[in-house]
C-alpha positions, 0 to 999 in steps of 0.5 A: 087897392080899389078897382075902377068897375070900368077896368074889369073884365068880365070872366063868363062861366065856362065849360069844355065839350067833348065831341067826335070828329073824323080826326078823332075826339076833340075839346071844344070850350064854351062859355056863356053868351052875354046879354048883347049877343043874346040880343043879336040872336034875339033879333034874328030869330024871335020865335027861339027867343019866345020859346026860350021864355016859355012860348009855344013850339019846339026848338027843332022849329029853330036849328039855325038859332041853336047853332047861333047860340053855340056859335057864340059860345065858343066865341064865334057870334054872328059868323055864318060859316062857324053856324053852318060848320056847327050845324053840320055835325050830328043832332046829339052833338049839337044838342049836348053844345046847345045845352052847355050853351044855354047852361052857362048862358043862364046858370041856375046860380044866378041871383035872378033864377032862370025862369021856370020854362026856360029850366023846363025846356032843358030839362024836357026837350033835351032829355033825348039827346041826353038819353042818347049820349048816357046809353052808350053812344056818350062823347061828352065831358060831364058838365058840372051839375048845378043839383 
């Protein structure tokens, strides 16, 4: 049986996060952020984007952009008050739904590889926070490792 492209569904990868609330551990799924939210993000902040494709600066210049990204993620794009309630948890947590984010909106598996500054910049600029979570303080599932 042939299937019209028209009638697929796309199934973008997914993950689930672990996280501490003050009602105890919860499972948060994200899943990658398609092209067009990418593109909104893009729009409202250009400097994320631009350090995303290997320019100059840090993303703790962007938190709101990385809220954003998680946002969507766990399914929420452009909805300020999910961006806000994201942004209010604790920096290592963010950071580890920001890294989820970003992996499974640019998987290493991918036909077209993820561009050698963007791999970079989750390797180096999340590293702390990986460091933080691996000594003790861990709250996250083990995402599956693309190595």
């Amino acid at each position: 049986m042939s299937v019209s492209f028209l009638d697929l569904v796309p199934a973008p990868p997914a993950a689930t996060v672990r996280v501490n609330s003050a009602q105890g551990h919860v499972e948060l799924e994200l899943t990658g952020v398609s092209l067009r939210v990418l593109a909104d993000i893009a729009k409202r902040f250009p400097a994320f984007v631009r350090r995303l494709e290997g320019g100059a600066g840090s993303l703790m210049e962007q938190p709101d952009a990385m809220s954003a990204l998680v946002a969507a993620a766990l399914g929420h794009a452009n909805e300020a008050q999910w961006e806000r309630q994201i942004a209010s948890f604790p920096t290592a947590d963010v950071m580890v739904l920001f890294q989820a984010a970003l992996q499974l909106t640019f998987p290493q598996a991918d036909p077209v590889p993820l561009p050698p500054s963007a791999a970079a910049l989750i390797e180096d600029e999340l590293r702390p926070a990986a460091a933080a979570l691996a000594n003790g303080s861990d709250r996250t599932s083990r995402l599956p490792s693309s190595n």
